[in-house]
DODRENGU-336689 format. One line per 5 residues: number of its first residue (from 0); their letters; for each residue x, y, z of C-alpha. Coordinates in steps of 0.2 Angstrom, whole numbers. Layout:
BEGIN
NUM) a) X Y Z ~ ...
END
This chain:
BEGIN
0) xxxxx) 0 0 0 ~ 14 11 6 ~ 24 9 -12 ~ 9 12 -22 ~ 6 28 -13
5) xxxxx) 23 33 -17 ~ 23 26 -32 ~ 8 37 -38 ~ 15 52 -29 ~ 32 49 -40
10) xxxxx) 21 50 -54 ~ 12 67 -51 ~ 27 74 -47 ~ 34 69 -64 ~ 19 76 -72
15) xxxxx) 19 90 -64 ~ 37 95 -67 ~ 35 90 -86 ~ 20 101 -86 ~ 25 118 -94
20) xxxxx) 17 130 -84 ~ 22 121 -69 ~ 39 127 -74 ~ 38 143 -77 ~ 29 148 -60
25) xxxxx) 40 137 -51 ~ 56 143 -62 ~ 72 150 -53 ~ 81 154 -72 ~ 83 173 -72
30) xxxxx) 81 171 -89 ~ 63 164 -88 ~ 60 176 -74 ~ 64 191 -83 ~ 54 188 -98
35) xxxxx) 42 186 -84 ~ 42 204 -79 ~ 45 209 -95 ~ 27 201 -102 ~ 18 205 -87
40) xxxxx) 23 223 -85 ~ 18 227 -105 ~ 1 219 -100 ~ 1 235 -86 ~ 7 247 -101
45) xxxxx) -8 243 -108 ~ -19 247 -96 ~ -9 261 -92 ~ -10 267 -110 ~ -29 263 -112
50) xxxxx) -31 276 -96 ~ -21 288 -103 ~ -31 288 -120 ~ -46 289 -109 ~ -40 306 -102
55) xxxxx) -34 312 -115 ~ -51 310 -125 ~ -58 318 -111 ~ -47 333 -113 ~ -48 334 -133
60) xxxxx) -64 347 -130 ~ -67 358 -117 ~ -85 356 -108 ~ -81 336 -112 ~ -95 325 -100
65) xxxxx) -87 309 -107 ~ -82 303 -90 ~ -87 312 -71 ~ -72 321 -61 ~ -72 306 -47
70) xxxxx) -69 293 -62 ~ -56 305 -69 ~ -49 305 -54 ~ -48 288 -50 ~ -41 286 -70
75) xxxxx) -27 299 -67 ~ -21 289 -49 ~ -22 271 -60 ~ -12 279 -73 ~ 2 287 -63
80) xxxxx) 4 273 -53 ~ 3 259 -65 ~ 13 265 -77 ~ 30 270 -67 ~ 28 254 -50
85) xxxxx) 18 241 -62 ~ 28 245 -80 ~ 43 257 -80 ~ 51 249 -64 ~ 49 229 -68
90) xxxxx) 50 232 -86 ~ 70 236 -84 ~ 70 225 -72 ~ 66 211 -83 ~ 76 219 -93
95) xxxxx) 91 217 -82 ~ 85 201 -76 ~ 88 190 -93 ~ 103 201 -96 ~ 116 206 -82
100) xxxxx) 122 188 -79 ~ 125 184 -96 ~ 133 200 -98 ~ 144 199 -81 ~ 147 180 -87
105) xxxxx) 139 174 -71 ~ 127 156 -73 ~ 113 165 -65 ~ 107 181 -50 ~ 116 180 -33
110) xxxxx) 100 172 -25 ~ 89 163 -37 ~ 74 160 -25 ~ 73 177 -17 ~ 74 183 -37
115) xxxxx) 57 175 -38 ~ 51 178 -23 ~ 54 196 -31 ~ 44 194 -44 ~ 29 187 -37
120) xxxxx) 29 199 -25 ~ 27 212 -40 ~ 15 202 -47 ~ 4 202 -30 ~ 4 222 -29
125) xxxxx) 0 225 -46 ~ -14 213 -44 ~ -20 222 -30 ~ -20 239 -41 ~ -30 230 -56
130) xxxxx) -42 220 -42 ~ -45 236 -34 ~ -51 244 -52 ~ -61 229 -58 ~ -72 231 -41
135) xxxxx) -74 250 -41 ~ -61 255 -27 ~ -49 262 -39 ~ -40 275 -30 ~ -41 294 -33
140) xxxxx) -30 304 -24 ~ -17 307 -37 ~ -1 294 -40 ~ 9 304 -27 ~ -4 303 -13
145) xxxxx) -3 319 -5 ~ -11 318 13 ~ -22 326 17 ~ -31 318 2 ~ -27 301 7
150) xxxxx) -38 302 23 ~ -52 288 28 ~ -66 302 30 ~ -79 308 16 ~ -73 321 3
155) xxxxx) -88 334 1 ~ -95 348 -11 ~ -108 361 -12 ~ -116 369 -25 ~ -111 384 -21
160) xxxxx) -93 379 -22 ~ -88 378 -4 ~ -80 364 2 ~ -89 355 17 ~ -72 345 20
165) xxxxx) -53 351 18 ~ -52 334 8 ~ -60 340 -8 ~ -49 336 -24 ~ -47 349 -38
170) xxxxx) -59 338 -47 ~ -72 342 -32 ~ -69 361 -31 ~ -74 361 -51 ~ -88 351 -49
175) xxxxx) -93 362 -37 ~ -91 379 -48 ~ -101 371 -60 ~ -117 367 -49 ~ -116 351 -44
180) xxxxx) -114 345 -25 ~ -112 329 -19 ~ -97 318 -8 ~ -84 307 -13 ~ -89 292 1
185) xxxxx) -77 285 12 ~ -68 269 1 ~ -56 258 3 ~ -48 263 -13 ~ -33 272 -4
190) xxxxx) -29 256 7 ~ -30 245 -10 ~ -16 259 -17 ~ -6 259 0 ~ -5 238 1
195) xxxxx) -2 237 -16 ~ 14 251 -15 ~ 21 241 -1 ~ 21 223 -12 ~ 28 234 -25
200) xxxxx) 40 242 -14 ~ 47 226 -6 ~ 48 219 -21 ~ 61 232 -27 ~ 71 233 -10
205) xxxxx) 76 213 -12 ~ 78 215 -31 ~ 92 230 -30 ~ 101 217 -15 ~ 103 206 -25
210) xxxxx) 108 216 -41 ~ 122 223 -29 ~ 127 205 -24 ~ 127 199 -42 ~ 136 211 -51
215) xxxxx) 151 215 -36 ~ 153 195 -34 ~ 147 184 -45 ~ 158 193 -60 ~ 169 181 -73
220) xxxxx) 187 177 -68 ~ 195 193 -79 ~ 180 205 -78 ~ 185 218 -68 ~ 176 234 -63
225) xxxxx) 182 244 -75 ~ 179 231 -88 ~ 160 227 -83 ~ 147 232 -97 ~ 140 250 -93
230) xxxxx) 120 243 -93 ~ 124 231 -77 ~ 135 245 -71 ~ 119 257 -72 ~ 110 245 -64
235) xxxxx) 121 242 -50 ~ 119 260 -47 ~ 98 259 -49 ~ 100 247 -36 ~ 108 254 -21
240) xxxxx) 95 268 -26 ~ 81 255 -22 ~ 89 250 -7 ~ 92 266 0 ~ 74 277 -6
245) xxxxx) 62 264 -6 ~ 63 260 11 ~ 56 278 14 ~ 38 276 2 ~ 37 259 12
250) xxxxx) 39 269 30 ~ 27 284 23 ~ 14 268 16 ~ 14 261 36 ~ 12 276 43
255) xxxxx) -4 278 31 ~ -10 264 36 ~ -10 268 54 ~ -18 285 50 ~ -32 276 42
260) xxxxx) -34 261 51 ~ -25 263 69 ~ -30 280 76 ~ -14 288 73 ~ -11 307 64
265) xxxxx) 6 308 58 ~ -1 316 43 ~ -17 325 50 ~ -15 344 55 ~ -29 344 64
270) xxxxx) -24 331 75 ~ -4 337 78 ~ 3 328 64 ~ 11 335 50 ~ 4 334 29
275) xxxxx) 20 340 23 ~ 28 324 31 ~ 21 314 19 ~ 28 325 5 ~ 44 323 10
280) xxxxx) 46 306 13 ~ 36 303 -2 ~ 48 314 -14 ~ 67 307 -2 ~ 58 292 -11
285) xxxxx) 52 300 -29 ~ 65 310 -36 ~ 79 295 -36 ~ 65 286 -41 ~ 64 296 -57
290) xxxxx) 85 288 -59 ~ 78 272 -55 ~ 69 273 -71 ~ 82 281 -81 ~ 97 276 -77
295) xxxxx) 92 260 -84 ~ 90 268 -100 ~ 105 277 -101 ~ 113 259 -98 ~ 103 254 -115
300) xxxxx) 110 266 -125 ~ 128 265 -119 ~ 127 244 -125 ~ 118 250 -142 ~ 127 265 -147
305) xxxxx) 145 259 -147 ~ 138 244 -158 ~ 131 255 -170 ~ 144 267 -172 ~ 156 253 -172
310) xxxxx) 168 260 -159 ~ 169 258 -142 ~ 160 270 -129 ~ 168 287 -130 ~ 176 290 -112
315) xxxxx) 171 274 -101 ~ 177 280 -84 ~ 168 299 -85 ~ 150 290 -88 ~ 154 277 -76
320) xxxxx) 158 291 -63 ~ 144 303 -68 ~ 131 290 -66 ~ 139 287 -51 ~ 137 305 -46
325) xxxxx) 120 307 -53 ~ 115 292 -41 ~ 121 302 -24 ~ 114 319 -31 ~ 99 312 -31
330) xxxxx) 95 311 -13 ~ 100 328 -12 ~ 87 338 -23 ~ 69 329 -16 ~ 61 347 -11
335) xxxxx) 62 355 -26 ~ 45 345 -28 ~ 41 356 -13 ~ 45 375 -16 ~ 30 381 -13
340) xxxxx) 24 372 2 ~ 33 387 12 ~ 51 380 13 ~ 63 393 23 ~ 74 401 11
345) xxxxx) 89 393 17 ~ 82 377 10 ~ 73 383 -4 ~ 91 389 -12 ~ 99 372 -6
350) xxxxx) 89 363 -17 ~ 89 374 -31 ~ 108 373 -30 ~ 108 353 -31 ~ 96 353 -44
355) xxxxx) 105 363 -56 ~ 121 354 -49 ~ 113 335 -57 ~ 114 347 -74 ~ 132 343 -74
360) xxxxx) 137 326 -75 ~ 119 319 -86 ~ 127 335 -98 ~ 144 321 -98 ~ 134 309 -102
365) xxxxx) 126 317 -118 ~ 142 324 -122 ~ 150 307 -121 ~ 135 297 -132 ~ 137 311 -147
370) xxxxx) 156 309 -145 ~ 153 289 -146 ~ 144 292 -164 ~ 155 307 -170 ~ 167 299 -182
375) xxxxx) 160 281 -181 ~ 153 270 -194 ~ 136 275 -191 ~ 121 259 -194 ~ 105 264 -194
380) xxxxx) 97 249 -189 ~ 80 251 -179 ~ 86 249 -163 ~ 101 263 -167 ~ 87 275 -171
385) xxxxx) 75 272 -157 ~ 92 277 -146 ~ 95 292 -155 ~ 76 299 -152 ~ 78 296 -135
390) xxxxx) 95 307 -133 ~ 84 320 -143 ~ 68 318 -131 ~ 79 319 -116 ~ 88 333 -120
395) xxxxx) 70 342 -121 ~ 66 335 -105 ~ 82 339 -97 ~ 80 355 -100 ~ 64 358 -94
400) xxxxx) 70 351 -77 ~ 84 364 -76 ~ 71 377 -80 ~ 61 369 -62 ~ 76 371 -53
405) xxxxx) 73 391 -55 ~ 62 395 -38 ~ 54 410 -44 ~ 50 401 -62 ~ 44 386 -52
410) xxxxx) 35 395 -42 ~ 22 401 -57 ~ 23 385 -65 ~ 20 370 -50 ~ 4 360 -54
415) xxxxx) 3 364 -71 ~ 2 354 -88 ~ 22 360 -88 ~ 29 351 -76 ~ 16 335 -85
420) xxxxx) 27 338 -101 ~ 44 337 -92 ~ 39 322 -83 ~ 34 312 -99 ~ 48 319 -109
425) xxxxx) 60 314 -99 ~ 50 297 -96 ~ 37 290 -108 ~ 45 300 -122 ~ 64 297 -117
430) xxxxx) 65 280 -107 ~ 51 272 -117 ~ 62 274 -131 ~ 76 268 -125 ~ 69 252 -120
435) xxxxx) 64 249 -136 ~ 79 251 -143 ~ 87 238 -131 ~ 70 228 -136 ~ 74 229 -153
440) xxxxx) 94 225 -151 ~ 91 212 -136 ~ 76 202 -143 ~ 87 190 -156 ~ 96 186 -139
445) xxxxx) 81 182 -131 ~ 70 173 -144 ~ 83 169 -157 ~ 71 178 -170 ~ 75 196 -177
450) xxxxx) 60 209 -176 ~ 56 215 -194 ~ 67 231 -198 ~ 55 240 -209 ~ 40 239 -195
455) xxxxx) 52 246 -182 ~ 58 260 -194 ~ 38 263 -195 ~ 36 262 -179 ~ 49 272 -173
460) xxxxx) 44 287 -183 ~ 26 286 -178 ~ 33 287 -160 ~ 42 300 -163 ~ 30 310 -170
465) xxxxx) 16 307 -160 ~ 28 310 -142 ~ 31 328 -149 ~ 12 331 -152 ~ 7 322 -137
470) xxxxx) 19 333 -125 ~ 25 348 -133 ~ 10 358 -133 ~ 7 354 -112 ~ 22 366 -110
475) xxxxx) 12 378 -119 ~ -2 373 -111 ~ 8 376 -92 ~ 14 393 -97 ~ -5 398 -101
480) xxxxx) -10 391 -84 ~ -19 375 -87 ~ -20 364 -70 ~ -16 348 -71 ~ -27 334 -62
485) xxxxx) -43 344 -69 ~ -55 333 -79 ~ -63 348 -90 ~ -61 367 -94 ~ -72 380 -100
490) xxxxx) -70 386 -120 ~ -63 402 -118 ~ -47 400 -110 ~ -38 396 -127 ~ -32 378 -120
495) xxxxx) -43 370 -135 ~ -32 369 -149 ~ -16 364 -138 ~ -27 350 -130 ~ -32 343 -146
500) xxxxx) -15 339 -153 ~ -13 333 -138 ~ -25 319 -139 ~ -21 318 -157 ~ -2 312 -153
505) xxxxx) -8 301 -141 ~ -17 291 -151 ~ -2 293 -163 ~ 7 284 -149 ~ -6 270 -146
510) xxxxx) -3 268 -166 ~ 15 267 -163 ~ 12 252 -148 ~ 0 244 -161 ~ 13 242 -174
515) xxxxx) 26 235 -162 ~ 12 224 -156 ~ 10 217 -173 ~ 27 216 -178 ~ 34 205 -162
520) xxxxx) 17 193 -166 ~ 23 191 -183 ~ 41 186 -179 ~ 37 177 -162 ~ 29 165 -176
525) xxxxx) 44 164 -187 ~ 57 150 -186 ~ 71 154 -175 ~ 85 159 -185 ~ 94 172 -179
530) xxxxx) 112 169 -177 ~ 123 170 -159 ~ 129 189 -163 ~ 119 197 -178 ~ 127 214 -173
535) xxxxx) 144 210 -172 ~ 142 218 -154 ~ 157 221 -139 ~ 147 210 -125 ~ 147 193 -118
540) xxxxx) 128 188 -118 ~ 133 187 -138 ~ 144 172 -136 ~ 131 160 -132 ~ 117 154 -143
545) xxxxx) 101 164 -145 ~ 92 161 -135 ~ 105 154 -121 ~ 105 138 -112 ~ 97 136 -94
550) xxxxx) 117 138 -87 ~ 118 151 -100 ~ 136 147 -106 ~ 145 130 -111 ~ 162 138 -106
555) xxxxx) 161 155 -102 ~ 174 165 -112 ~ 191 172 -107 ~ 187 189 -104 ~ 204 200 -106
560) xxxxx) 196 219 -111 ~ 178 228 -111 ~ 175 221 -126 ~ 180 201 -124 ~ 167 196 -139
565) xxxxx) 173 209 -152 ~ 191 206 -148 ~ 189 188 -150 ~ 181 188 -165 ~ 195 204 -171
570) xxxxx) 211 198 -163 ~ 221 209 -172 ~ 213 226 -169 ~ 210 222 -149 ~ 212 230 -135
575) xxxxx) 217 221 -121 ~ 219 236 -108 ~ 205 238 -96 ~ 191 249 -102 ~ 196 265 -92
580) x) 215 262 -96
END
């Protein structure tokens, strides 16, 4: 009896483990796992995308009815927070996932199980997010969740525009202009956004430890420091970023909780707390969280531009010390998001000088990527293109950041459509193209199939364009004094042709996504012919087949410069000094 229990015990644990999607939930392979994130997070880009086409049609008109302010609320919050902790974060990290051990020549992450226990966290928080949507609860108190907003109590209106509560939204206070009256009823949508950030945030503290761990010990014999590959050096930086700031949203998400749920005020005024707390641990979290993001990116574009322009990286060790130096500047420039909450002057210049100062060394690095491509053998492959516009997209954004760091400027421009347009330039319009370009270089690696050229030319220049008309005109539309977070506006303030193109370019965009969409079903259904190194690139993920093996290498390969691949394959024009020798 005792054998034929075991014996039929032995064979459901056979079947289960031939069973492909027992596989992959149970996996440890950072490969599998980061194509994990990676298909996951784009399923949240869609819905984040879909929101934003939502607001932005109903912005194209002014007087527009086709949603009410509480639902544009809740749309807005979804959209902000979906879109940078349920796509831009775990989408480079999957990113980073398939590719930082084969590029460090290491078999696989540092801790395998807690790398899994990583992603299912993320997958738990966003979950929460998208539950707390399907059943009405979405929350609505903006992606930043300034307290007071945050509070358990009801959010109330008058028809004569007087707020019963101090917990009426913009949205409210319009509503409420326009005749209507009504409340916002106590929900549990703000404890569905707070339990979701803190899966979300945990998830990202154990991910950057064992990015850390990874990438200073699990190296190649040969790969020293100053011969690792700039994107897992970006991402060693992004990761003591996530160590060090997300532990400060996880605190401010607690004491929330307690506020709501335990009797405590840490953010209620009326009580002897503090709103402005919330601020700032919120932004000590927020503005290196906007680096988490990027530096990512920049990582991308420092792999695909030396490829492309057929020489190596101009001036290794300046952007490996500027993204150094953009990483601790970081934590230094928080309340510049805060200028005019009443900072004391002292402070307010402080933070004005540190964010001007993080002008410096990201100017290196655009110096340093125009300088790689000066003089080079210049191929203007989809992937090269895609990194191109995003150096263009974030100078623009760049440079409307500076302009933020003017206090007085700042000061007439803080909650308006302008500080919207640096945001997404430097993000949706600048990082979103910079992942496609790694996308498009990386996806032979992953699938061993390579994307159609001509659709991601298209593609590419449908992006372009429709970023441009998309953002541009909410500068504009910031200088002339158009709120953000307001769901409708009144015909005569002159915002109506700005906001149209506006909503023109984003459906541009969702073109854009549509043609990508098409083009990686098409060759996801190709055969599988793309050879180990189709770019004849610098970096070791593109000396084993496409797509690896489960231990990623046979033998992993001598690595004697910061380009082992190239030399190997070019023995007599390499280089066999370290990279910043």
């Amino acid at each position: 009896m005792i054998e034929s229990v075991a014996e039929h015990a032995h064979e459901l644990g056979a079947a289960l483990h031939s069973d492909p999607i027992y596989r992959w939930v149970t996996t440890t392979d950072h490969k599998r796992i980061g194509l994990m994130y990676m298909y996951t997070a784009f399923i949240f880009f869609l819905l984040g995308g879909i929101e934003a086409l939502i607001m932005r049609t109903q912005l194209a008109v002014p007087n527009n009815k086709l949603i009410s302010a509480g639902l544009y609320s809740e749309v807005f919050t979804m959209h902000g927070t979906i879109m940078i902790f349920a796509f831009m974060m775990p989408v480079f990290v999957g990113l980073a996932n398939y590719l930082v051990p084969l590029m460090i020549g290491a078999r696989d992450m540092a801790f395998p199980r807690l790398n899994a226990a990583s992603f299912w966290l993320f997958v738990a928080g966003a979950l929460v997010l998208a539950m707390s949507l399907l059943i009405g609860v979405a929350p609505d108190a903006g992606w930043f969740g300034y307290a007071p907003l945050t509070e358990a109590a009801p959010r109330c209106f008058s028809a004569v525009g007087t707020v019963t509560t101090q917990l009426s939204t913009y949205n409210a206070a319009i509503a409420a202009a326009q005749g209507q009256e009504g409340c916002f009823a106590a929900t549990p949508n703000i404890d569905f956004w707070v339990v979701a950030l803190t899966f979300l945030s945990i998830s990202s503290i154990l991910t950057g430890l064992n990015f850390i761990v990874t990438t200073l010990f699990t190296r190649a014999r040969g790969m020293s420091i100053s011969r690792m590959p700039l994107f897992p050096w970006m991402m060693l930086i992004t990761a003591f970023l996530m160590l060090f700031a997300l532990p400060s949203l996880t605190a401010a998400s607690f004491l929330l909780f307690f506020d709501r749920h335990l009797g405590t005020h840490f953010y209620q005024a009326t009580a002897g707390g503090d709103p402005l707390l919330w601020q700032h641990l919120f932004w000590f979290f927020g503005h290196p969280e906007v680096y988490i993001l990027i530096l990512p990116a920049f990582g991308v574009i420092e792999e695909v531009l030396p490829v492309f322009s057929g020489k190596p990286i101009f001036g290794y060790a300046a952007i490996t010390w500027a993204a150094v130096a953009i990483g601790l500047l970081s934590f230094m420039v928080w309340a510049h998001h805060m200028f005019v909450v009443g900072l004391p002057p002292i402070a307010q210049m402080f933070f004005a000088a540190t964010s001007t100062l993080i002008a410096i060394p990201t100017g290196v690095k655009i110096f340093n990527w125009i300088a790689t491509m000066w003089g080079g053998r210049v191929r203007f492959t989809t992937a090269m293109l895609f990194a191109i516009g995003f150096i263009v997209q974030f100078m623009v954004g760049g440079l409307s950041g500076v302009s933020l760091s003017v206090v007085p400027f700042d000061y007439q421009v803080t909650d308006t459509y302008y500080l919207v347009a640096h945001l997404h330039y430097v993000l949706p319009a600048g990082a979103l193209m910079a992942l496609f370009a790694g996308l498009y270089y990386w996806f032979p690696k992953m699938s061993g199939r390579m994307l159609d050229e001509r659709l991601g030319a298209l593609q590419f220049w449908v992006f372009i364009v429709g970023t441009n008309l998309t953002f541009f005109p909410m500068h504009l539309l910031g200088l002339f004094g158009m709120p953000r977070r307001i769901y409708t506006y009144a015909a005569h303030l002159g915002w109506d042709g700005l906001n149209l193109t506006s909503s023109i370019g984003a459906y541009l965009l969702a073109v854009g996504v549509l043609i990508f969409i098409a083009n990686w079903f098409i060759t996801v259904h190709k055969p599988a012919n793309a050879p180990a190194d189709p770019w004849d690139a610098f970096t070791l993920e593109w000396a084993t087949t496409s797509p690896p093996p489960p231990d990623d290498f046979e033998t992993i390969p001598p690595v004697r410069s910061a380009r082992p691949v190239w030399d190997a394959k070019h023995p007599d024009k390499a280089d066999f000094r370290s990279a910043s020798g």
